[in-house]
N, C-alpha and C positions, 0 to 999 in steps of 0.2 A: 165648529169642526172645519179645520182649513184643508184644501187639497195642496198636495205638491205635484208639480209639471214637471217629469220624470225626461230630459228631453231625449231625443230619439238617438238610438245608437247608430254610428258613422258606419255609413258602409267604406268599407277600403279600397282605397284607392288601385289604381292600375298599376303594376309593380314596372318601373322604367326597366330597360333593358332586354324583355322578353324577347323581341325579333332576333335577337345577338344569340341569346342563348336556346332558343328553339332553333338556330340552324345551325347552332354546333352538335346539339342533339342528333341532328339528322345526318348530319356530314359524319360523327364518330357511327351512325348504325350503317351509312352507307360504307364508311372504313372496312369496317367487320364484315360485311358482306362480300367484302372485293378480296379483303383478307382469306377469308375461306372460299373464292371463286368457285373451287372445284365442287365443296358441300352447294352452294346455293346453284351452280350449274346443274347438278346431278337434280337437285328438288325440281327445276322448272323442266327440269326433259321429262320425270316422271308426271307433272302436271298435265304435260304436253300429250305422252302416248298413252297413257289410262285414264278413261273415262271415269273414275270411279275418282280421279283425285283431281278433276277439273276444273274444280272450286276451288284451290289454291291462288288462283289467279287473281278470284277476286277479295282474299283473305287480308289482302293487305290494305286495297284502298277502301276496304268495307272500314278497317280501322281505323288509317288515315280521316274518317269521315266523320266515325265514330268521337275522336279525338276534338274535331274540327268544332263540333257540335257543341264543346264543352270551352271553348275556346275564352268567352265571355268569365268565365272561374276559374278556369287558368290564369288569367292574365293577372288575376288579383292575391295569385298563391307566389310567396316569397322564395323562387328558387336557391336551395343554396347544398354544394355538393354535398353525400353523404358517402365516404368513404369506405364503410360497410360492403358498398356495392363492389370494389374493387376483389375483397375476397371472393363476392358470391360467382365472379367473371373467371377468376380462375381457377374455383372450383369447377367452374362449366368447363373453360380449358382443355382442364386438365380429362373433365369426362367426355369430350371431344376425341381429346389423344388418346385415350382409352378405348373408343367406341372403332374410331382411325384404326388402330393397332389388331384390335378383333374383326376387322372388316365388317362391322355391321353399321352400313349407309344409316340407315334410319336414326343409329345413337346421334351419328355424326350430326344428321341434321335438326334431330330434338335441341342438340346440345348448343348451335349455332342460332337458332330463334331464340332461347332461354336467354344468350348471352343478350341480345336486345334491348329489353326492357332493364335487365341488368347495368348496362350500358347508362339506360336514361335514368336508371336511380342512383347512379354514382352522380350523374350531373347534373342532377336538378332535384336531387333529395326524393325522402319520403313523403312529404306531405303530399307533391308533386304525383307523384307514382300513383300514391294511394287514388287521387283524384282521376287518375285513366287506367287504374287498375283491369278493368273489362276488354277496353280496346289494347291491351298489351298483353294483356291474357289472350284475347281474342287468335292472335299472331298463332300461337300452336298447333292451332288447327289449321295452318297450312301447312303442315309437317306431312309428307303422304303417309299414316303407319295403321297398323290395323291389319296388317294380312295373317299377320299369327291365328289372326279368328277366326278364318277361312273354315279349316275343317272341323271346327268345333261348331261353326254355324249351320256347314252344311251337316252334319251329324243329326243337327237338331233340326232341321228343315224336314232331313227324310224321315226322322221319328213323329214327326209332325203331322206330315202327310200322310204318313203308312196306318197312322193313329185314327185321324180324319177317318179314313175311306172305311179302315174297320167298322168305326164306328156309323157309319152313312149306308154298311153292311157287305161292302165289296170285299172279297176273297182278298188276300195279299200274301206273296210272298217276296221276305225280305233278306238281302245279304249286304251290309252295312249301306250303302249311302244308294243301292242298286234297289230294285224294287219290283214285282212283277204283277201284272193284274190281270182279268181273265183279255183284256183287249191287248195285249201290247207290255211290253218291260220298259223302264221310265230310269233316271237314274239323274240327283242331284250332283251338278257341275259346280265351279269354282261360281261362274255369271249366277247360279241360282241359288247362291250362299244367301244375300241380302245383305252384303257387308256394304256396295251401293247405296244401298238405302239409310243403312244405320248411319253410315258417311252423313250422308244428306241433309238426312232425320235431325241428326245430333248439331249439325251446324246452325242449321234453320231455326232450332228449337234454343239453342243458345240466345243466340241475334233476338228470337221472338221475345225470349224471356227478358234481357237485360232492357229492348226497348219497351214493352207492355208494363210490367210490373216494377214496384220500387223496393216489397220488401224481399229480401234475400233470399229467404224459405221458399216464396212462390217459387221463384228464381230456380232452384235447386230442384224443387220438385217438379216444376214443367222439364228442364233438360234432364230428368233421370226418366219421366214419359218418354221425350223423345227418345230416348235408347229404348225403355221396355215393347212401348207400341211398335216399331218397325220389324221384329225380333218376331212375333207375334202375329204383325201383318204379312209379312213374308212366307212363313206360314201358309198362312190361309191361301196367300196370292197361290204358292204349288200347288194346294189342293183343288181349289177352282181351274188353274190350267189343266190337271187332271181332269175333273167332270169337264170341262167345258169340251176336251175333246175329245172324251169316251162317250158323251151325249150328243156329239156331232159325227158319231160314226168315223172319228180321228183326220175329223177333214176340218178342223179350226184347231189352231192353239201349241200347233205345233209348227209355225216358222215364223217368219219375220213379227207375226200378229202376237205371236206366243211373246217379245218384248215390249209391245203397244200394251199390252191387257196389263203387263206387270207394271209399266210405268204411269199409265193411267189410273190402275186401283192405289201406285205408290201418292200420286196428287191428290183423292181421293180421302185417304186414310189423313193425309197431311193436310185439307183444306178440315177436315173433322176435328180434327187435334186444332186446330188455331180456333177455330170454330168454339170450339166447350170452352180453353184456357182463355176463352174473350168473357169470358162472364165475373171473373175475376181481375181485372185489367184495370191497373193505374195510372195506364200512362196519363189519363187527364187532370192528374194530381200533376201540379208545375211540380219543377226538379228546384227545392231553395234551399240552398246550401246556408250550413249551419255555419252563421259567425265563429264558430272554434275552428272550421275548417277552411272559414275564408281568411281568420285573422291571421297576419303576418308581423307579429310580436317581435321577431327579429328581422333585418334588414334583407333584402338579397343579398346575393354573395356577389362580387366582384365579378366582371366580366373574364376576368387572367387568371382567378381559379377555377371557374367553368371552363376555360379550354385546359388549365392545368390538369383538370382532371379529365377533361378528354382524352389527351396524351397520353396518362397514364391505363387509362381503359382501353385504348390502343395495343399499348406495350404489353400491358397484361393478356389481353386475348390471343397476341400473335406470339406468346410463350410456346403454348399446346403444338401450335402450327410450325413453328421453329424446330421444336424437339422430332416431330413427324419428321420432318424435313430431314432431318441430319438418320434420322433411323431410316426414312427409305435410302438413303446415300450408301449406308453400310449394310447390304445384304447381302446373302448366299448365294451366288449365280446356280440356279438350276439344272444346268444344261448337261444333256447328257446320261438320266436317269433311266435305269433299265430294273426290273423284277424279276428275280428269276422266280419259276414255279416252284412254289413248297414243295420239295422231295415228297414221292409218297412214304407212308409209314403206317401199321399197324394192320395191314393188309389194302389198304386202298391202291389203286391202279389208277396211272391215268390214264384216260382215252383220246383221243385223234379228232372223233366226231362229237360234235355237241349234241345232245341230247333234247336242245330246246334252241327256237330264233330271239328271244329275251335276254336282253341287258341292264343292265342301269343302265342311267344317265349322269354322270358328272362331268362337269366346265373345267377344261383348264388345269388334270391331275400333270404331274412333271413325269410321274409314269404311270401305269396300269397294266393291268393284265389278268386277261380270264381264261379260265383251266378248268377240262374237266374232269371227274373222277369214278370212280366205280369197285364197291365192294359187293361180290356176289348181284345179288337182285337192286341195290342200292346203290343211288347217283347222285351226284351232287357237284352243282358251279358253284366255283368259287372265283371271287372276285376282288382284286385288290387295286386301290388309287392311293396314290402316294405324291403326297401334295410339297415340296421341300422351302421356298419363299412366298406366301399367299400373299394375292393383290389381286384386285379387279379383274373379273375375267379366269380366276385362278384362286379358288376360294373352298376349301371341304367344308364346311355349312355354306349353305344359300340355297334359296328356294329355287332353284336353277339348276340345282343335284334332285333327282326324283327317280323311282321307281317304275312311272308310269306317268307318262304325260297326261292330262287331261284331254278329253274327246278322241284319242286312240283310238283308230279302226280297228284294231285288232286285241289290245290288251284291256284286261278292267282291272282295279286295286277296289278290292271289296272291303276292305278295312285294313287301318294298320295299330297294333295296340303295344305296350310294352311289357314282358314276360321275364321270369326267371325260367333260364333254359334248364335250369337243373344241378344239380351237388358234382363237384368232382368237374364245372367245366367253368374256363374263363373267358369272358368276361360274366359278370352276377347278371347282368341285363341286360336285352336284347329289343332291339326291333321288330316286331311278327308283321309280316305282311299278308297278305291273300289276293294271287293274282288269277288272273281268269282269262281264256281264250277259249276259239271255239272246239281246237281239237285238245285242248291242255290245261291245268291249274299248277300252280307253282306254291309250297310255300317257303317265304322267302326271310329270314333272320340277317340285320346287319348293327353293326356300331361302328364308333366312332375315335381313335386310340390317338391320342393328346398329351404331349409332354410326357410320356410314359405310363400313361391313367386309358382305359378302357371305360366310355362313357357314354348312354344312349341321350343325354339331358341337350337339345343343341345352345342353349343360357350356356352350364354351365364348360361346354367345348369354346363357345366364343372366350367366354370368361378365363379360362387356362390360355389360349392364344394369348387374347390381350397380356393378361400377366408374364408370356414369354416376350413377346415383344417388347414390351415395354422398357423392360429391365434390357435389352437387344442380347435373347436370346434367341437362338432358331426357334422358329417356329412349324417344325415339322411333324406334320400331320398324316395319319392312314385312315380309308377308310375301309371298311372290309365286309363283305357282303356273301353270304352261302344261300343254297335256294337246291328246293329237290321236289319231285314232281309228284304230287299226290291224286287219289281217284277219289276218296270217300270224304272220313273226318281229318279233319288235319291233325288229330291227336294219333293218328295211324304215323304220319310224315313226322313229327315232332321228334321222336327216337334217335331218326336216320341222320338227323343236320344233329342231334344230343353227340351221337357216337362221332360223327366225323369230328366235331368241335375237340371234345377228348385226345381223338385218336391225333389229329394233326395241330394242334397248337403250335407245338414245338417248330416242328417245322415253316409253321406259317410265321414266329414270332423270328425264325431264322433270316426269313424271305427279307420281312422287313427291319431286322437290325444293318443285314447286309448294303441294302439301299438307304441307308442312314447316314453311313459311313461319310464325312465331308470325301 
């Protein structure tokens, strides 16, 4: 029986031309960068003033590195453009100019890291991509976004807490995110969401997972821990700052120490988590890349169609940005907008004196105006902002329109939920708030009136903007806000803002057809 000498299969060679087309790679994402100055200026201020998105900074040469690392199988992978990528760039574009048109920064800048990687699979193919798919992924998470979770986190913080202490046997009483116990009243802020953490959490655990393990699943399941545990630990961390200072007689745990304890038990909770996910850890299995994936069965592509398709991935990005351009050129000068006060009607009266030192807060309305009213024993502000070309600064969604500022001396918002006000009134849905002071409670119902649509949804307000703009039409928006003072249940106060809604529509939708008028 003879053997055969199978001889060994050729590893492949260094693919010539890489340094050519790795700095076209970079010079088109630096393009796209300069190209949307404005988006990637706005990302790095927000890096800059919030702590919470600091890590941005280091998101890119964490990649850059990541990349670097792999440099040795790169070099041996056959770049050659795949033209595919060109659609997926101005499908971004295009949801750039979309995101642009509804004023929501964050689309803008999802939409501009997306183009990226986009970018470098037009020019250097799939197989290419596929092979730093993690560090191009990676990039995202420099995006600041996440604040939508805010109050759904701190919701669940204070249920968390309020839950704890029950259970640990302390008396509570609770009014949404407010809290009281027999030592003191407590109350979950935006800083004790833990959206910090999850930031953190979520990064850290990424980076952990893609260097530690190879196969995928781990991969998936460590960065779906690092979201669960932080959510979790966060949690606990309130509860602990609770006992820690109702066990110190409330002389620990309430100032500067009160951010050391939470950051400390966040390293803590995160040197634990690295700690267990090391028991399963691959990284000392070498990275050997499969001959299917090293082999380069076709040639590289030419050096003059990698920048040809640079070009093109240029042209196509700066479509989105071109069309913005000529749509902010042609808008509706605002100047000049005045509200008059809805006529009363159906017995309502207005009155001189306000009834309450409470306002909203909106940025930037082209006019506004608040009025107050009175039937019989019942009162009610009304409040209207009238928004006529929205831009920066000057925006009816954003988080920068609020009820009640956070850490207010004087005001509390105990919750805000969404309600049907009742049969017979318009709009079908409404905003409930619960405001709080020491001599006063308010309860307070608002929406938001778009393209002619009455809508509490703020998705689906951007969403109607964008679609006006887009097509350049006006983009003229109301917001409108009622609020009336209650002592007991707010189902007492609920009637009074029912009947006003009823009684003055008409005149309210008078108010603002009138200031519509071009």
């Amino acid at each position: 029986m003879s053997a055969t000498l199978q001889p060994a299969a050729a590893e492949p060679s260094m693919v010539r031309g890489w340094p050519a087309a790795a700095a076209l790679a970079i010079a088109t994402v630096v393009a796209l960068l300069l190209i949307y100055y404005s988006t990637s200026a706005s990302t790095v201020a927000i890096w800059e003033r919030s702590e919470t998105y600091t890590h941005g900074f280091l998101i890119f040469p964490i990649s850059a590195w990541l990349i670097w690392r792999r440099r040795s199988e790169l070099a041996r992978l056959a770049y050659r453009p795949d033209w595919r990528g060109l659609v997926l760039l101005l499908l971004l574009s295009m949801g750039w100019l979309f995101a642009h048109s509804g004023g929501v920064l964050v689309g803008e800048q999802l939409m501009l890291v997306a183009m990226l990687p986009a970018a470098v699979w037009t020019l250097l193919g799939t197989r290419v991509v596929r092979a730093m798919a993690f560090p191009l992924g990676f990039l995202l998470l420099a995006v600041p976004m996440g604040e939508a979770l805010i109050p759904h986190m701190m919701t669940f913080t204070a249920n968390f807490t309020v839950k704890a202490l029950q259970l640990t046997g302390m008396p509570v009483y609770q009014e949404g995110t407010f809290f009281t116990i027999p030592s003191g009243e407590w109350s979950v802020v935006e800083g004790c969401s833990g959206l910090r953490y999850l930031i953190a959490s979520f990064t850290l655990g990424c980076l952990y997972a893609y260097l530690t393990y190879r196969s995928n699943t781990r991969r998936i399941l460590f960065a779906l821990a690092a979201i669960v545990v932080p959510v979790i630990a966060n949690g606990l961390r309130a509860y602990m700052i609770v006992m820690i200072a109702v066990l110190s007689d409330m002389k620990l745990a309430l100032g500067f120490d009160h951010l050391i304890y939470g950051w400390v038990f966040f390293g803590v909770v995160m040197l634990l988590l690295f700690w267990i996910g090391g028991f399963w850890r691959e990284d000392e299995q070498s990275i050997v890349p499969s001959a299917q994936v090293l082999a380069h069965d076709a040639p590289a592509a030419p050096l003059s169609r990698v920048a040809l398709a640079a070009l093109l991935s240029i042209a196509v990005a700066l479509s989105g940005y071109a069309y913005a351009a000529w749509l902010d050129g042609h808008t509706v000068p605002p100047n000049g907008l005045q509200i008059a006060p809805p006529a009363p009607a159906n017995g309502w009266a207005l009155e001189t004196a306000p009834f309450t030192d409470w306002h909203p807060h909106y940025v930037g309305p082209d006019a506004q105006h608040a009025v107050y009213y009175r039937k019989g024993t019942q009162q009610v502000m009304l409040y209207l902002a009238y928004y006529r070309t929205q831009r920066q600064g000057a925006e009816q969604i954003t988080s920068q329109n609020y009820m009640i500022r956070q850490k207010d001396p004087e005001w509390s918002n105990l919750g805000e939920t969404t309600i049907a006000p009742g049969a017979g009134t318009q709009p079908a849905e409404v905003i409930q708030a619960r405001l709080r002071s020491t001599p006063q409670r308010l309860l307070v119902w608002r929406w938001n009136q778009l393209a002619g649509r009455d809508t509490t949804n703020d998705y689906l307000a951007k969403l109607l903007l964008a679609s006006e703009r887009v097509v350049g039409a006006r983009d003229d928006g109301a917001a409108i806000v009622i609020a009336t003072p209650y002592a007991g249940d707010v189902e007492q106060a609920q009637p009074v803002l029912r009947e006003f809604m009823r009684d003055m529509q008409p005149s309210i939708a008078a108010s603002l057809k009138q200031v519509a008028q071009p």
